[in-house]
C-alpha positions as CSV (number, residue, x, y, z in Angstrom):
1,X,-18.3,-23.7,-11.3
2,X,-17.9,-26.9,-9.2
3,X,-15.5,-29.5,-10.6
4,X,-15.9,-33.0,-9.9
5,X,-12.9,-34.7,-8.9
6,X,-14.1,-38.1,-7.5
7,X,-12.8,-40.1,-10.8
8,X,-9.4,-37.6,-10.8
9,X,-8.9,-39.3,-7.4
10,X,-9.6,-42.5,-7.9
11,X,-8.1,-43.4,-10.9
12,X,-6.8,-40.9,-11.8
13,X,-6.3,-42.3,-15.7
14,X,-7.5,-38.5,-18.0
15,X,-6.9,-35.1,-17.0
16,X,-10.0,-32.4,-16.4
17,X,-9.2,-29.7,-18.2
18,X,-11.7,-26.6,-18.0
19,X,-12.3,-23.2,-19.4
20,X,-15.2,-20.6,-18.3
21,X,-15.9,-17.1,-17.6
22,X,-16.0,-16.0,-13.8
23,X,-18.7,-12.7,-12.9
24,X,-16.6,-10.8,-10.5
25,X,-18.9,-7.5,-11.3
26,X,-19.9,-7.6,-7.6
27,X,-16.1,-7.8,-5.9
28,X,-15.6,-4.9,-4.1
29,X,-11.2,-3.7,-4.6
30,X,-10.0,-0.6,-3.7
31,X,-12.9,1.0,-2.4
32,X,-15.0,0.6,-5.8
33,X,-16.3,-2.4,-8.4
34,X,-13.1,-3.1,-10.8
35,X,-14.4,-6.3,-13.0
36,X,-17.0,-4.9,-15.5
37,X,-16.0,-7.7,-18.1
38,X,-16.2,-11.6,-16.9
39,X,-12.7,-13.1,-15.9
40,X,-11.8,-15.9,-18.3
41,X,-10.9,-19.1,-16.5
42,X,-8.6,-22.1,-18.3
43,X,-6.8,-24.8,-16.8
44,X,-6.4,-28.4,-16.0
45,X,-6.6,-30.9,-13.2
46,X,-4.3,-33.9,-13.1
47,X,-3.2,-36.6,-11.0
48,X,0.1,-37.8,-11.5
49,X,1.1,-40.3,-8.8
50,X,-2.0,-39.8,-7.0
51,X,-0.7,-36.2,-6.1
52,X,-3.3,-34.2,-7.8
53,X,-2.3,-30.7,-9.1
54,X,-4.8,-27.6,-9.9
55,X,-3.1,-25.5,-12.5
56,X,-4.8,-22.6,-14.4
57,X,-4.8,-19.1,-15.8
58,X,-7.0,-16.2,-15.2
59,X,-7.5,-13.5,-17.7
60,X,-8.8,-10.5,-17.1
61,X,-9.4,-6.4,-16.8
62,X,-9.9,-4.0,-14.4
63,X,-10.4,-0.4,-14.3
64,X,-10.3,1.8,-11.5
65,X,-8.4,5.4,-10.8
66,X,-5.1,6.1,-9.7
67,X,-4.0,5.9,-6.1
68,X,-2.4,9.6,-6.4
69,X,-3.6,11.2,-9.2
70,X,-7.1,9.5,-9.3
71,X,-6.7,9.4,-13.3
72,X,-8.6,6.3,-14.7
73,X,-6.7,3.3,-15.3
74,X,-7.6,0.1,-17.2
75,X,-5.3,-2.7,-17.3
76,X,-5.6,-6.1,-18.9
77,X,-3.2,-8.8,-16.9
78,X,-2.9,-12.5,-17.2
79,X,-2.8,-14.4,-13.5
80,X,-1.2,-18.3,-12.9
81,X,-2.2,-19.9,-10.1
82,X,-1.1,-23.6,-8.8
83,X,-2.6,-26.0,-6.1
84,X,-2.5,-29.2,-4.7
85,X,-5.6,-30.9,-3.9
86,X,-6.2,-33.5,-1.5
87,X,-9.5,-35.1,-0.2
88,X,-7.8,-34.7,3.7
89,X,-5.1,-33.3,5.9
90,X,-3.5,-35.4,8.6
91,X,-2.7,-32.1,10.2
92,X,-5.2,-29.8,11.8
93,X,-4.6,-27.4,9.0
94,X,-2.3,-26.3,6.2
95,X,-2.8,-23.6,3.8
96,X,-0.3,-25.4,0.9
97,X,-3.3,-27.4,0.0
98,X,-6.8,-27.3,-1.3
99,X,-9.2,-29.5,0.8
100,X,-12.3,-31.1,-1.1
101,X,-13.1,-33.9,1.5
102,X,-16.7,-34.8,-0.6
103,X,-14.5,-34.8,-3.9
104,X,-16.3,-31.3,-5.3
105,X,-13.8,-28.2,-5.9
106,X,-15.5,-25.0,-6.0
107,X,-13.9,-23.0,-8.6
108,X,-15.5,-19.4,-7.9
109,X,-14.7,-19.6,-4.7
110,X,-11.1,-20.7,-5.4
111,X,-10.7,-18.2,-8.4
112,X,-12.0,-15.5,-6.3
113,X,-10.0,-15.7,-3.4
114,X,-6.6,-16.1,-5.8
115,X,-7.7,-13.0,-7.7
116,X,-8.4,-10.9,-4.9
117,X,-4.8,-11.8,-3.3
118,X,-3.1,-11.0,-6.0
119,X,-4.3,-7.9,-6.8
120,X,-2.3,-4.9,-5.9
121,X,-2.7,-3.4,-2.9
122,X,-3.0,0.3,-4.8
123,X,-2.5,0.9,-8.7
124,X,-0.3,3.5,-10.0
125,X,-0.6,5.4,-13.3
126,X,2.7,5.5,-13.8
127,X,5.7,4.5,-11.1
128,X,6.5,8.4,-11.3
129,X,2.9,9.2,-10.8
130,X,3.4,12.9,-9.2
131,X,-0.2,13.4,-7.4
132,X,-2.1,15.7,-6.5
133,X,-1.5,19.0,-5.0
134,X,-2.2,19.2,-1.5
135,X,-2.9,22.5,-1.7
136,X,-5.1,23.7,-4.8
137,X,-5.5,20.2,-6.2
138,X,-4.4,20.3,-9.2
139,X,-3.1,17.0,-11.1
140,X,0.9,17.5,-11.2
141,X,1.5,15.3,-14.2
142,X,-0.3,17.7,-16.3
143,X,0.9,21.0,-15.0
144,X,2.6,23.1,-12.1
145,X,0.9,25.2,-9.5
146,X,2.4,28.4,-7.9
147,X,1.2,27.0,-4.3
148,X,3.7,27.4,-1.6
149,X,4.4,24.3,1.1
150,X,2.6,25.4,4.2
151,X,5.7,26.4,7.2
152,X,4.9,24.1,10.0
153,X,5.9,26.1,13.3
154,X,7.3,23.6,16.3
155,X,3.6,23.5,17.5
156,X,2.4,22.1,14.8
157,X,5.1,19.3,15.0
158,X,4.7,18.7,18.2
159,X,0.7,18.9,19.0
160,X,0.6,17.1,22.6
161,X,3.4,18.6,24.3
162,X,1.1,21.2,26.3
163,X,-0.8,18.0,26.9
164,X,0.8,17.2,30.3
């Protein structure tokens, strides 16, 4: 969705407010495709004192498999995000605001970026997610295994000291 913001700046008078769905069904997280529902988008634009401020909420789901356990997980969070937008920088750049020198925000692209940042890094089951078993592979939050933790001899810690 592109928003117009050439009146915003100028006068600055109403504020734009905004709601849509965002189709992130092609963003690749975590090694897989999270988004199979559209992310809904609401917020506003306003300019108060001819600073002009971005704010708006993402809703949305994602599904994917535990980092340890590689159970399926779905979870259903709410995002706020926050910019300032300016038409130009009298620095080179600065990443505390959003530049839109023809007066045109592109919201996908803006959306996108902010949901992909704050995203995880890896999702959990649980905090006390046990794994799997290195050994026989069983999933440790549902039972025990009898396997044994392999004895590492002083060769096995230490693989490049025959190297010189």
């Amino acid at each position: 969705m592109q928003l117009d913001l050439k009146k915003l700046f100028e006068s600055g008078d109403h504020p734009l407010d905004f709601q849509y769905e965002l189709d992130l069904s092609d963003l690749e997280q975590w090694g897989e495709k999270p988004f199979r529902t559209p992310v809904a988008l609401c917020g506003q634009v306003v300019n108060r004192a001819g600073i002009v401020m971005l704010t708006y909420t993402a809703a949305l789901t994602y599904s994917t498999k535990c980092a340890r356990c590689l159970e399926p997980i779905r979870e259903s969070v709410q995002m706020k995000f926050t910019h300032t937008v300016v038409q130009q920088l009298n620095q080179e750049s600065d990443d505390d605001y959003i530049v839109v020198e023809n007066g045109v925000l592109d919201m996908d692209e803006l959306a996108t970026d902010d949901i992909s940042l704050e995203l995880p890094i890896r999702v959990l089951c649980s905090e006390d997610c046990k794994g799997l078993c290195p050994i026989c592979g069983v999933n440790l939050n549902k039972t025990t295994c009898d396997c044994e933790e392999p004895e590492w001899t002083p060769s096995h810690r230490n693989p490049f000291k025959d190297l010189l």
